[in-house]
KOLROMAR-334735 format. One record per residue: chain; residue in one letter; x, z, y of N, C-alpha, C, CB in turn; residue number from 1. Coordinates in steps of 0.1 Angstrom, whole numbers, plus 5000, padded with zeros to 4 digits. Each point is the difference from the previous one (the first is absolute). Glycine has a CB too. Layout:
# KOLROMAR-334735
kette = A&rest = a&n_c1 = X&n_c3 = Z&n_c2 = Y&ca_c1 = X&ca_c3 = Z&ca_c2 = Y&c_c1 = X&c_c3 = Z&c_c2 = Y&cb_c1 = X&cb_c3 = Z&cb_c2 = Y&nr = NUM
...
# end
This chain:
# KOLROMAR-334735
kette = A&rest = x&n_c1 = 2398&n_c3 = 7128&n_c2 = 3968&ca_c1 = 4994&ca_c3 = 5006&ca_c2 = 5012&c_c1 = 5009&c_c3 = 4998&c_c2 = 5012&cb_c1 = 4988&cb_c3 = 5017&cb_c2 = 4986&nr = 1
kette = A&rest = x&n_c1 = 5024&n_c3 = 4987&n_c2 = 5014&ca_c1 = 5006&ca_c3 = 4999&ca_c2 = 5010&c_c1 = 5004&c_c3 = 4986&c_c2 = 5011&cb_c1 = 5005&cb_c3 = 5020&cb_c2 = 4984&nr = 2
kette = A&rest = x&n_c1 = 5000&n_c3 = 4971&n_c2 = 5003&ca_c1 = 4996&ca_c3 = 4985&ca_c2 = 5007&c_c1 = 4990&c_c3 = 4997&c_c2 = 5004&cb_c1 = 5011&cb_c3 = 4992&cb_c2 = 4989&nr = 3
kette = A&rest = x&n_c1 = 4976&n_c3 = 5013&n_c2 = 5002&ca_c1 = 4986&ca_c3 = 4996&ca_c2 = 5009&c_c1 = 5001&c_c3 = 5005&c_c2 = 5014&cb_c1 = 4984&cb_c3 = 5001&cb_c2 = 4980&nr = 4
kette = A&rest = x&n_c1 = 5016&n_c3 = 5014&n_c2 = 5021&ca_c1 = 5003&ca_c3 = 5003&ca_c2 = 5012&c_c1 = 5009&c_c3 = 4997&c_c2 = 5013&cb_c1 = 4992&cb_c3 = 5010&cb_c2 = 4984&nr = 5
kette = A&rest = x&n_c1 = 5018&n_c3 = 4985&n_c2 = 5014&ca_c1 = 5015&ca_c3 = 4992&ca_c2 = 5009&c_c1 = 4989&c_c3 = 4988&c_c2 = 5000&cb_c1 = 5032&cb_c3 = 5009&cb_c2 = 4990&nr = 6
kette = A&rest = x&n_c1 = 4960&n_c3 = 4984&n_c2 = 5003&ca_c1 = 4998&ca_c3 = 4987&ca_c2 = 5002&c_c1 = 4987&c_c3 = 4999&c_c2 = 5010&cb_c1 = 5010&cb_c3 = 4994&cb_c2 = 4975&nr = 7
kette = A&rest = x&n_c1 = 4983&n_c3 = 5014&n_c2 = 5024&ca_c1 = 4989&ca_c3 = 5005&ca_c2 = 5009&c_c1 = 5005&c_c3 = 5005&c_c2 = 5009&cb_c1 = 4987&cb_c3 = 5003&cb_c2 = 4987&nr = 8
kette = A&rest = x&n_c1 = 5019&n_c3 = 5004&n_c2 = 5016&ca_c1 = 5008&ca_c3 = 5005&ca_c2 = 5013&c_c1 = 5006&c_c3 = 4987&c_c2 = 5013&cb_c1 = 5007&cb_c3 = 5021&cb_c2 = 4980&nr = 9
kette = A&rest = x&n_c1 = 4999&n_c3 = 4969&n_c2 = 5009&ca_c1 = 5004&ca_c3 = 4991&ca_c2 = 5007&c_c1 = 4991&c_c3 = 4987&c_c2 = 5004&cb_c1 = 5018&cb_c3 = 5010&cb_c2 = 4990&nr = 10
kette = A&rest = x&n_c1 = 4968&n_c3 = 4991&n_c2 = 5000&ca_c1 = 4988&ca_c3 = 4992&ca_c2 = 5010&c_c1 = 4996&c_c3 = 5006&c_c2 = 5010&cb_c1 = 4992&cb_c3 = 4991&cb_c2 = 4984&nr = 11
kette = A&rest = x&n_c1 = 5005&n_c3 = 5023&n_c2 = 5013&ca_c1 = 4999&ca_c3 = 5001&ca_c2 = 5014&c_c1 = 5008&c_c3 = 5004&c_c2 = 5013&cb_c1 = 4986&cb_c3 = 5001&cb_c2 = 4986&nr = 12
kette = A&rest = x&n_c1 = 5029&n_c3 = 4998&n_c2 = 5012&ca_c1 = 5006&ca_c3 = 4996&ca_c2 = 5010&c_c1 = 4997&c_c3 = 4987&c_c2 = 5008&cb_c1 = 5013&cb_c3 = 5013&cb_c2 = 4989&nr = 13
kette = A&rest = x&n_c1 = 4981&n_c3 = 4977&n_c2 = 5002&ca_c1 = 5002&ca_c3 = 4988&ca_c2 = 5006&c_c1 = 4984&c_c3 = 4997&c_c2 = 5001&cb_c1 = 5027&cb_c3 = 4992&cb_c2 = 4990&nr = 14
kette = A&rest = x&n_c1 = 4962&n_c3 = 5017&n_c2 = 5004&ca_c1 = 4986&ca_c3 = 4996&ca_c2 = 5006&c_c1 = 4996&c_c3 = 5015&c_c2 = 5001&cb_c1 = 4993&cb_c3 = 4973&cb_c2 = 4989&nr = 15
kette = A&rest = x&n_c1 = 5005&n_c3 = 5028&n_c2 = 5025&ca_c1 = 4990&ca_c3 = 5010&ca_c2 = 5011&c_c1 = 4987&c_c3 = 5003&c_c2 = 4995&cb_c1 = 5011&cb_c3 = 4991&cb_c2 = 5019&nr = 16
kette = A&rest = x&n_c1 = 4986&n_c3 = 5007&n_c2 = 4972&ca_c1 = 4984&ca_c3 = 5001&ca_c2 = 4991&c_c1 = 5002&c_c3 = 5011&c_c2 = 4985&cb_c1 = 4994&cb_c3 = 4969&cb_c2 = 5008&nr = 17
kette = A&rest = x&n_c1 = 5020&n_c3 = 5026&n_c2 = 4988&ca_c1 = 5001&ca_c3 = 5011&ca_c2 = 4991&c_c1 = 5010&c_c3 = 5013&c_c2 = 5005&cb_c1 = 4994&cb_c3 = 4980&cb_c2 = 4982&nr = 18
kette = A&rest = x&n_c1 = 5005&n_c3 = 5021&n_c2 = 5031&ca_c1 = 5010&ca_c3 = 5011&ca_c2 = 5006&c_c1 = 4993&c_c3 = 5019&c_c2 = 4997&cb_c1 = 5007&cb_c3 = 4976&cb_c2 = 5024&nr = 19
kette = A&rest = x&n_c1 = 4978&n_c3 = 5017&n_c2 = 4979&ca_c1 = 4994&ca_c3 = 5016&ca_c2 = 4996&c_c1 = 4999&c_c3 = 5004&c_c2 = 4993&cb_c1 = 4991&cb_c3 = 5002&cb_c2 = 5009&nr = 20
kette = A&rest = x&n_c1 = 5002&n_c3 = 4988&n_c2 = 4978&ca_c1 = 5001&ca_c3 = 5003&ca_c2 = 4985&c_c1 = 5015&c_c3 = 5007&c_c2 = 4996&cb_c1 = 4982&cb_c3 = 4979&cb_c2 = 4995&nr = 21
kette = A&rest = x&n_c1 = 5026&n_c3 = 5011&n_c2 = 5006&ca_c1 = 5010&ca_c3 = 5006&ca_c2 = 4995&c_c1 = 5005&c_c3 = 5018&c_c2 = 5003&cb_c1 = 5004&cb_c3 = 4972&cb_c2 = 5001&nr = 22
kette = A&rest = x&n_c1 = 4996&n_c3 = 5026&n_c2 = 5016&ca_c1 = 5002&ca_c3 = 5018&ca_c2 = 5007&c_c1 = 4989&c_c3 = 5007&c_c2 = 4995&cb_c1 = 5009&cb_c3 = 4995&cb_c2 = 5023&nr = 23
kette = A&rest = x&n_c1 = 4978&n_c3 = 4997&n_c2 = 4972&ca_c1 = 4994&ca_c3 = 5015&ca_c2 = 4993&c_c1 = 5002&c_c3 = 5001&c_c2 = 4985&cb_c1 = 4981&cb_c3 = 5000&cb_c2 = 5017&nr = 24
kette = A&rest = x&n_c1 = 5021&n_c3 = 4990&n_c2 = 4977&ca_c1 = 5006&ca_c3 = 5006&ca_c2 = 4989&c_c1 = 5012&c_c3 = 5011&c_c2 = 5000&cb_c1 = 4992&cb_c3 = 4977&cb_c2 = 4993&nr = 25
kette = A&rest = x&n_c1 = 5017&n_c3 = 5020&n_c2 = 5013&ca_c1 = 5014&ca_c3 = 5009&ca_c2 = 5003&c_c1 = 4995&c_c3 = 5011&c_c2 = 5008&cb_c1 = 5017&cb_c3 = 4982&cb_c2 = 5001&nr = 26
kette = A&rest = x&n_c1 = 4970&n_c3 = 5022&n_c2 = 5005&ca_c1 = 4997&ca_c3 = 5010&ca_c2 = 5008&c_c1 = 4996&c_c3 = 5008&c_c2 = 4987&cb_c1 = 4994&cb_c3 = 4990&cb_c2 = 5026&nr = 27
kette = A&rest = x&n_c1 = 4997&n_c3 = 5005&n_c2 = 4961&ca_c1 = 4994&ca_c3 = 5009&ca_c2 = 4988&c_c1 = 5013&c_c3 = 5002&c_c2 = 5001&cb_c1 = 4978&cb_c3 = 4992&cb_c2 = 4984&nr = 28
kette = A&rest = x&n_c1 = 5031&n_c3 = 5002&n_c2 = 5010&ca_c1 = 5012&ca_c3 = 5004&ca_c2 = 4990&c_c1 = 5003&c_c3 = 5011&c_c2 = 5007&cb_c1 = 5011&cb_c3 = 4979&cb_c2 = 4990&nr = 29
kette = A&rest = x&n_c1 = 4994&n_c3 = 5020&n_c2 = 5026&ca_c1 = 5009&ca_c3 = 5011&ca_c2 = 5008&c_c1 = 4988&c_c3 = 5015&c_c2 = 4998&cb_c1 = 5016&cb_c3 = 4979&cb_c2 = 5024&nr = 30
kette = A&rest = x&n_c1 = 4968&n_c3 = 5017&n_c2 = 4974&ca_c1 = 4994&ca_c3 = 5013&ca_c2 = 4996&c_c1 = 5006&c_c3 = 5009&c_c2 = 4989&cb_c1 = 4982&cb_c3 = 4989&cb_c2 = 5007&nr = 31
kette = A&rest = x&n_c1 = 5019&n_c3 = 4999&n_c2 = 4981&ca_c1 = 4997&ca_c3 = 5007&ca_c2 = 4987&c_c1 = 5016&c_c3 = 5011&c_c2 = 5003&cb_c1 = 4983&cb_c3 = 4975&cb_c2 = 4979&nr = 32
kette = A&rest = x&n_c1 = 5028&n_c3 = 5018&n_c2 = 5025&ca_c1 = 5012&ca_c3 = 5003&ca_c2 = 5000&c_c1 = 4999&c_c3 = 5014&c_c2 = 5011&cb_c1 = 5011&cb_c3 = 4973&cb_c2 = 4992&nr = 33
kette = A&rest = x&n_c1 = 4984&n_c3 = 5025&n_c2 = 5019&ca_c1 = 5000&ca_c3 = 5013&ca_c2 = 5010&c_c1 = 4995&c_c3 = 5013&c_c2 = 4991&cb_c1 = 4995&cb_c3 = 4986&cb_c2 = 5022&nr = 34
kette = A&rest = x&n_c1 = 4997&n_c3 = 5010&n_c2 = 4969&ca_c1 = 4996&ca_c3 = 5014&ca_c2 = 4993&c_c1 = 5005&c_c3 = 5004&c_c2 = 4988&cb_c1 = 4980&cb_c3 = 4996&cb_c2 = 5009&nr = 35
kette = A&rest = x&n_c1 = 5028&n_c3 = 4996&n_c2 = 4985&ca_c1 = 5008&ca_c3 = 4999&ca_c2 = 4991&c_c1 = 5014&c_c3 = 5008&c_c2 = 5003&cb_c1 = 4988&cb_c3 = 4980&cb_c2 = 4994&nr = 36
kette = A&rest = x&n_c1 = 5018&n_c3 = 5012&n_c2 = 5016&ca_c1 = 5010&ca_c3 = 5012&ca_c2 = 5009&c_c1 = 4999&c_c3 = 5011&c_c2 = 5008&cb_c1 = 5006&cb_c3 = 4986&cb_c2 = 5000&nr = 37
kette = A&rest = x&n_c1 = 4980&n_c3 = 5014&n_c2 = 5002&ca_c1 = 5001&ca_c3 = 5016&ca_c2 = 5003&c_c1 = 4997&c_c3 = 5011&c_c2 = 4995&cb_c1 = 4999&cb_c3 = 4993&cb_c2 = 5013&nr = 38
kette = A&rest = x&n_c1 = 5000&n_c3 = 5006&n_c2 = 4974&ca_c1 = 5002&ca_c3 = 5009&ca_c2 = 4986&c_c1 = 5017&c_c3 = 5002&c_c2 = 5004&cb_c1 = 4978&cb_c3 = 4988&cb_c2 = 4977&nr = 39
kette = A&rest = x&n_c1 = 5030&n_c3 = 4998&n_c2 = 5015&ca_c1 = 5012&ca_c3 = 4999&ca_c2 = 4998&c_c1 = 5007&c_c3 = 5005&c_c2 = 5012&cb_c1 = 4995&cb_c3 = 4983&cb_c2 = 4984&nr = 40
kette = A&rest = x&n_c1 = 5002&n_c3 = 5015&n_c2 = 5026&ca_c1 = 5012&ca_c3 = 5003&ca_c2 = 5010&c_c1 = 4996&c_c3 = 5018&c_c2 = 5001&cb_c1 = 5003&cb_c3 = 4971&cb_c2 = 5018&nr = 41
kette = A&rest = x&n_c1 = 4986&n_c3 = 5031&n_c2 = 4980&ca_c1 = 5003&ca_c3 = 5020&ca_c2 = 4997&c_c1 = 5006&c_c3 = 5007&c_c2 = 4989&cb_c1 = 4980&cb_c3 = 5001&cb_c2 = 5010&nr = 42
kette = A&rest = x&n_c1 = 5021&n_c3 = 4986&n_c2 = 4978&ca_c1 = 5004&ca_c3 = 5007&ca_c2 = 4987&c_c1 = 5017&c_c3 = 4997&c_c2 = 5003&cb_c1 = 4976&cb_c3 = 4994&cb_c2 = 4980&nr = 43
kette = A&rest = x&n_c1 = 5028&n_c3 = 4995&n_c2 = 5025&ca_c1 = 5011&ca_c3 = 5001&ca_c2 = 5001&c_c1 = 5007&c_c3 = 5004&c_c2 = 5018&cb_c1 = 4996&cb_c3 = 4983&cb_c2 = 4974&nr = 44
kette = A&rest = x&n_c1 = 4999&n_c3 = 5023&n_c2 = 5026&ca_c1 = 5003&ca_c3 = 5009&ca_c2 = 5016&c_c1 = 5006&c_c3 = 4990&c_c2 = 5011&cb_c1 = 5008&cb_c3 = 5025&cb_c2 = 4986&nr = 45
kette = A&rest = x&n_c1 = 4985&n_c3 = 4962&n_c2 = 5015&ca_c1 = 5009&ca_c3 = 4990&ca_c2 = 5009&c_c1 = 4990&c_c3 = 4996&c_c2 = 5014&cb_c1 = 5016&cb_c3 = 4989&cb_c2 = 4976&nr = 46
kette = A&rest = x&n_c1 = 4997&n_c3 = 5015&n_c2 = 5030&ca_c1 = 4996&ca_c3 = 5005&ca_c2 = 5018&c_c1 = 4993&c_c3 = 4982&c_c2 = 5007&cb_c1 = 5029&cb_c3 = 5026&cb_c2 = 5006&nr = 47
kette = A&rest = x&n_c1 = 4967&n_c3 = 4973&n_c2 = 4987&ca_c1 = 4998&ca_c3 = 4983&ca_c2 = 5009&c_c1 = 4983&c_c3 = 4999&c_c2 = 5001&cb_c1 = 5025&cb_c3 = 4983&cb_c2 = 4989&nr = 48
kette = A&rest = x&n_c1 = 4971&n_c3 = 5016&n_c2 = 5021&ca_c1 = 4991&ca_c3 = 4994&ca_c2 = 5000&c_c1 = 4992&c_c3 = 4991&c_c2 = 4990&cb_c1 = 5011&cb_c3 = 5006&cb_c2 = 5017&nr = 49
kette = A&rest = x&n_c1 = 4978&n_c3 = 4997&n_c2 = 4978&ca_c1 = 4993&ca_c3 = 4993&ca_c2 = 4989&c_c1 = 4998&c_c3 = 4984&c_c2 = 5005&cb_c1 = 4986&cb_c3 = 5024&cb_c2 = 4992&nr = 50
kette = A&rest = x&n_c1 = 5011&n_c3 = 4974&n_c2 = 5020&ca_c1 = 4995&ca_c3 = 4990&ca_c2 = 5001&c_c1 = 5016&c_c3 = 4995&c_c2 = 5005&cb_c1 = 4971&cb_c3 = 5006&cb_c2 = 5003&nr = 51
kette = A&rest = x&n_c1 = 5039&n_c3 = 4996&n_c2 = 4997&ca_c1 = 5012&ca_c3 = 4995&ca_c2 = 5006&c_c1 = 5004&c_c3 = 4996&c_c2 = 4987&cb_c1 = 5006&cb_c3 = 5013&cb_c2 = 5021&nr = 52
kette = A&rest = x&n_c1 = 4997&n_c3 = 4996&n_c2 = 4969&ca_c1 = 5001&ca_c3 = 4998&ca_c2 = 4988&c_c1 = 5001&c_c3 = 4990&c_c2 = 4988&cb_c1 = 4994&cb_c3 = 5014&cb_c2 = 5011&nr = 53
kette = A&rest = x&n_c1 = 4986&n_c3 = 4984&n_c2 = 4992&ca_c1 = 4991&ca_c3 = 4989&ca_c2 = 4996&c_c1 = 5008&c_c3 = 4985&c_c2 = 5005&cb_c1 = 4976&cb_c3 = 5018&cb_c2 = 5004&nr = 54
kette = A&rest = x&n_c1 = 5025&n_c3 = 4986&n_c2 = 5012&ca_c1 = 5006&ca_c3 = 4985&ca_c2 = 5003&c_c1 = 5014&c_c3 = 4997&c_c2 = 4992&cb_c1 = 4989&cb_c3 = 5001&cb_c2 = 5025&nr = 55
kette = A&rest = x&n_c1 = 5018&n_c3 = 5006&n_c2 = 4975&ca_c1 = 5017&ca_c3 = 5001&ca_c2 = 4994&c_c1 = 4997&c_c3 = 4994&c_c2 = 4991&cb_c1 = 5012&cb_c3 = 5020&cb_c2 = 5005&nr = 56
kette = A&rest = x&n_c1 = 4982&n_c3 = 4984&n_c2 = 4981&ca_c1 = 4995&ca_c3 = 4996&ca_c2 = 4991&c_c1 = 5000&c_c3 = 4987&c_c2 = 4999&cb_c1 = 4992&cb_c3 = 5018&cb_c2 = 5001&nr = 57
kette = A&rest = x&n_c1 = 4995&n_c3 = 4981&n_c2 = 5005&ca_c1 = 4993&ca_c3 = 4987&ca_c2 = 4996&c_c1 = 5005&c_c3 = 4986&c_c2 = 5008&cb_c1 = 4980&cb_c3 = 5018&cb_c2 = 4996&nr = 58
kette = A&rest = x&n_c1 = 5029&n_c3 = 4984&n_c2 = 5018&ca_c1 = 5012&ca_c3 = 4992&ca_c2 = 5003&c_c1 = 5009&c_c3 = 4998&c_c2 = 4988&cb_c1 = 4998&cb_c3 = 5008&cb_c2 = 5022&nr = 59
kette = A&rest = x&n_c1 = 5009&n_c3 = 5002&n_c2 = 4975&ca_c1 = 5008&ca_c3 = 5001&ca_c2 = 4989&c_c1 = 4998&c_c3 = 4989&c_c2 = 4989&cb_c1 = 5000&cb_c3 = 5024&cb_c2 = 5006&nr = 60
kette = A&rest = x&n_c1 = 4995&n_c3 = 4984&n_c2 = 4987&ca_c1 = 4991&ca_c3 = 4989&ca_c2 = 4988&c_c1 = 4992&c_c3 = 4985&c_c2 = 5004&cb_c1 = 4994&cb_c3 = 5025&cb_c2 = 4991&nr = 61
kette = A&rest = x&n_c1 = 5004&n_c3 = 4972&n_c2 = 5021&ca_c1 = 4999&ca_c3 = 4986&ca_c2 = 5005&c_c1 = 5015&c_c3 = 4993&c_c2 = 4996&cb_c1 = 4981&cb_c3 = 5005&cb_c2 = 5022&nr = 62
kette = A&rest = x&n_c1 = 5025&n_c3 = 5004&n_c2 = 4988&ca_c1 = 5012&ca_c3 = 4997&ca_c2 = 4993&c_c1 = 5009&c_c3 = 4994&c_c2 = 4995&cb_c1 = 4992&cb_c3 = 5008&cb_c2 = 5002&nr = 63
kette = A&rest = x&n_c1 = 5009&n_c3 = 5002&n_c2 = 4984&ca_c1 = 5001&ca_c3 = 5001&ca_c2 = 4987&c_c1 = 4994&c_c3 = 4983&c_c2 = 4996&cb_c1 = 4998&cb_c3 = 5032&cb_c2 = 4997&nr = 64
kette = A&rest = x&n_c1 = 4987&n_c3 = 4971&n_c2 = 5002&ca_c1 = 4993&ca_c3 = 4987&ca_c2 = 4990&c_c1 = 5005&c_c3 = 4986&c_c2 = 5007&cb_c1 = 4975&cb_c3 = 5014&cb_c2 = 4995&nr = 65
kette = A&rest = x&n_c1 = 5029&n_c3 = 4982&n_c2 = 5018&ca_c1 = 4999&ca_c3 = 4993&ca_c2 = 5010&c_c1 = 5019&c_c3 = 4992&c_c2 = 4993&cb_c1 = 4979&cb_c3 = 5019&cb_c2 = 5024&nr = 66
kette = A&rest = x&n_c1 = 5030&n_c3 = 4992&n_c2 = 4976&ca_c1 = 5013&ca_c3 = 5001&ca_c2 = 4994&c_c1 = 5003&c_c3 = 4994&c_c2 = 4988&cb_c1 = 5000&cb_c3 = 5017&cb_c2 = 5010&nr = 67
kette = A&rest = x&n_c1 = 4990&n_c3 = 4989&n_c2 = 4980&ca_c1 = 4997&ca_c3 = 4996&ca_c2 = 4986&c_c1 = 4992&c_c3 = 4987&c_c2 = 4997&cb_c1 = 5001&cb_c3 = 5024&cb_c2 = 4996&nr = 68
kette = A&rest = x&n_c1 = 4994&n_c3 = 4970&n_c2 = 5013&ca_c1 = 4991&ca_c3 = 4988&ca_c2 = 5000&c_c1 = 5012&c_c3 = 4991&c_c2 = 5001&cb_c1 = 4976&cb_c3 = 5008&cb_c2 = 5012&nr = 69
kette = A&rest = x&n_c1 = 5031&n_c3 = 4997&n_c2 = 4994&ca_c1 = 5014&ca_c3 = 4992&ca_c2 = 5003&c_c1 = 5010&c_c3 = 4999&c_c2 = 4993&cb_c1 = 4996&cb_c3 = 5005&cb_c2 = 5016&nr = 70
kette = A&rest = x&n_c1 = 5003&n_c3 = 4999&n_c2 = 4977&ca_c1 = 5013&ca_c3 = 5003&ca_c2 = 4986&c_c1 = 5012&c_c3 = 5016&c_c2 = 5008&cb_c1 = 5004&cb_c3 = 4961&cb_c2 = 4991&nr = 71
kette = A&rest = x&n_c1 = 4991&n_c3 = 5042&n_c2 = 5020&ca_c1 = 5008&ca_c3 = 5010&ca_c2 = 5002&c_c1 = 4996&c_c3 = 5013&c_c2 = 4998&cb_c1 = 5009&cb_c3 = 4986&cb_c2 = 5012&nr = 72
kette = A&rest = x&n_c1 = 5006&n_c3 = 5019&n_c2 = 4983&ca_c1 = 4997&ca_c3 = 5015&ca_c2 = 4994&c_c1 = 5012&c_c3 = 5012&c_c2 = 5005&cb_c1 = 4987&cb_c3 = 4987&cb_c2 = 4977&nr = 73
kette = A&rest = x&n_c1 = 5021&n_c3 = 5000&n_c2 = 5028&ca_c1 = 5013&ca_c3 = 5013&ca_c2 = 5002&c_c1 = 4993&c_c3 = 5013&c_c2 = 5011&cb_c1 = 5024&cb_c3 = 4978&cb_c2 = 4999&nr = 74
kette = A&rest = x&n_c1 = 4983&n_c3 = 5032&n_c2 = 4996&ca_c1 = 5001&ca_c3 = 5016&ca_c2 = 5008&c_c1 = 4984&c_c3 = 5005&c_c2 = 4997&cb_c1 = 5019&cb_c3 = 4994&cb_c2 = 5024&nr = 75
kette = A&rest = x&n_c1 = 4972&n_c3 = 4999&n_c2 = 4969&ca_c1 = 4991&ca_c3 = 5004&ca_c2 = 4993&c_c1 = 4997&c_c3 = 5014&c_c2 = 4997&cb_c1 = 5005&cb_c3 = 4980&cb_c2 = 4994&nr = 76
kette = A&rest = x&n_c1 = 5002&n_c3 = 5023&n_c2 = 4993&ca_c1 = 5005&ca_c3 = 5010&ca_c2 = 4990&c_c1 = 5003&c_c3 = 5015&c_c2 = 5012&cb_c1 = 5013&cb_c3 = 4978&cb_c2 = 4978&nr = 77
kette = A&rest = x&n_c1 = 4998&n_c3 = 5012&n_c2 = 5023&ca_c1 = 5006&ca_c3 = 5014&ca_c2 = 5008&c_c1 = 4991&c_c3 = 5007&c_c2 = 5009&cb_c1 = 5022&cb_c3 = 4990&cb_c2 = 5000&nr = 78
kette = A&rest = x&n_c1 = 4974&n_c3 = 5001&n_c2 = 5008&ca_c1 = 4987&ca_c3 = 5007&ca_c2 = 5008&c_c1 = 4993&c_c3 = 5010&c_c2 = 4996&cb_c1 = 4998&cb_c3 = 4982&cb_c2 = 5008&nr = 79
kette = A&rest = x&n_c1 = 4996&n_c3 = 5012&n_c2 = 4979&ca_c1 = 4986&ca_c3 = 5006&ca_c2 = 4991&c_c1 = 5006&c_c3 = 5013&c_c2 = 4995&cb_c1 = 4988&cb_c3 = 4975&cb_c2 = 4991&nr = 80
kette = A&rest = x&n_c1 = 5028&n_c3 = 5022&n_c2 = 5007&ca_c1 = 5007&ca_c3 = 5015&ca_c2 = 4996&c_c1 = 5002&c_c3 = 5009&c_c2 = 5011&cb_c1 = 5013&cb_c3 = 4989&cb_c2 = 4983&nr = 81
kette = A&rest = x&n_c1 = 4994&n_c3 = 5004&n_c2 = 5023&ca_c1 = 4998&ca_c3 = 5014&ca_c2 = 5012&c_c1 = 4985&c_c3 = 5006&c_c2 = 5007&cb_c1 = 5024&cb_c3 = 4987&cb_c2 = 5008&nr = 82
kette = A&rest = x&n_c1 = 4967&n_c3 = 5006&n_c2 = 4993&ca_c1 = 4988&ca_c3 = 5006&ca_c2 = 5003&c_c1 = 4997&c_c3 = 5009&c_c2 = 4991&cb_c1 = 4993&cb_c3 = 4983&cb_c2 = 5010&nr = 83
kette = A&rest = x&n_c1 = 5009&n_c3 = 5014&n_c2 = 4973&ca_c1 = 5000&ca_c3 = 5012&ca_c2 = 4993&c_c1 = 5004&c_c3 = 5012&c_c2 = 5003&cb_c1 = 5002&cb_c3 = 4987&cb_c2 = 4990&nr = 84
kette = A&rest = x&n_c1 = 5012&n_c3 = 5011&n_c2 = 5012&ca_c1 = 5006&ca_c3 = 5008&ca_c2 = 5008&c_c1 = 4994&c_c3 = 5011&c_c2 = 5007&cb_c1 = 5011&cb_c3 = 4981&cb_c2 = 5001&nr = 85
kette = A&rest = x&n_c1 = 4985&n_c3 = 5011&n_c2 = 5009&ca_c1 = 4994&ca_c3 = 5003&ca_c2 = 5013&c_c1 = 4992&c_c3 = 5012&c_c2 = 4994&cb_c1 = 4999&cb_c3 = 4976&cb_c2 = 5014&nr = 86
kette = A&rest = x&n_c1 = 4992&n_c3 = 5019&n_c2 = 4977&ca_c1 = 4986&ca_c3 = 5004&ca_c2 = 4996&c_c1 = 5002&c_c3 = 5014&c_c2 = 4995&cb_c1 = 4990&cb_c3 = 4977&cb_c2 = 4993&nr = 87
kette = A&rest = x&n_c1 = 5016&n_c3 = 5021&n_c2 = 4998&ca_c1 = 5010&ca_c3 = 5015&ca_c2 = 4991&c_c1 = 5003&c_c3 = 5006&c_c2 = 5009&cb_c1 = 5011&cb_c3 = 4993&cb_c2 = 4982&nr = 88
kette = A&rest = x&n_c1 = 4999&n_c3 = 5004&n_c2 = 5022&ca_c1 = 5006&ca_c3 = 5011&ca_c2 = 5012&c_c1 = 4992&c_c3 = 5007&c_c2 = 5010&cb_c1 = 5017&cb_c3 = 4987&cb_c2 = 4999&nr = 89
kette = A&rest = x&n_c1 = 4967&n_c3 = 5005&n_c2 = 5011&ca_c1 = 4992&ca_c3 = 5007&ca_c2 = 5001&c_c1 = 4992&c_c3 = 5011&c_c2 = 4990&cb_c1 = 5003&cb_c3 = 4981&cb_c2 = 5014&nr = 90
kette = A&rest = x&n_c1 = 4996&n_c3 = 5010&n_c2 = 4975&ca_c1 = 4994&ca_c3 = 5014&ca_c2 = 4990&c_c1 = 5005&c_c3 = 5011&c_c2 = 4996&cb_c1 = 4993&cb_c3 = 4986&cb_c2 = 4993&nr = 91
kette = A&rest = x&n_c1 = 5020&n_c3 = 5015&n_c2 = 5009&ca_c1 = 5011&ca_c3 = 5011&ca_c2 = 4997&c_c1 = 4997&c_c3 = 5011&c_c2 = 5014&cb_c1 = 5021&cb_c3 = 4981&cb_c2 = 4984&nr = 92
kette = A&rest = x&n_c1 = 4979&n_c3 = 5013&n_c2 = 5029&ca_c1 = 5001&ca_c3 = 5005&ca_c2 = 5009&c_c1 = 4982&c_c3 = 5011&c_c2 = 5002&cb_c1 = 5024&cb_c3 = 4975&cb_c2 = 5010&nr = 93
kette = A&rest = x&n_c1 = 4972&n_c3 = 5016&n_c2 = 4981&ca_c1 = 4983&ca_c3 = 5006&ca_c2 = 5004&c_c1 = 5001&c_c3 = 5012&c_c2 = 4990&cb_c1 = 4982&cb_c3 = 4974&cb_c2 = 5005&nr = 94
kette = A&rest = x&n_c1 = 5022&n_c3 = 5026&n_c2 = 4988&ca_c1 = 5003&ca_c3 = 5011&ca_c2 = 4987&c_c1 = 5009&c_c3 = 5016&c_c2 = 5005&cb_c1 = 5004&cb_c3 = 4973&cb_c2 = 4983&nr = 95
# end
């Protein structure tokens, strides 16, 4: 999935015909995810904007796949650990 996706992304960088399809496919996704996080960002008490969030995210994880398409992975991990982090420590603080 993810290569399909990077590979589609990049036709339509380069043809103006598949520019909408593609932004409305990524507009469902940023749905399904806005309602998905805004459960999550009340269970885990985190002050950000849902829809700011959503973007962090889903930049992020372009990312990520974009990196890994590439053979790169360094600071990976650690990231994914410290957001843990992050996450816990909000949950502790909501407690």
């Amino acid at each position: 999935y993810q290569k399909v996706w990077l590979e589609l992304q990049a036709l339509a960088w380069n043809r103006p015909e598949l520019r909408d399809r593609v932004a409305c496919v990524h507009g469902e996704w940023r749905a399904v995810l806005l309602e998905a996080f805004e459960q999550a960002s009340v269970e885990h008490s985190i002050d950000v904007p849902v829809g700011v969030l959503v973007t962090l995210v889903t930049t992020f994880n372009e990312g990520v796949i974009l990196d890994r398409a590439s053979g790169i992975s360094e600071g990976h991990a650690e990231l994914l650990e410290w957001i843990e982090r992050w996450l816990d420590n909000g949950d502790r603080r909501a407690k």
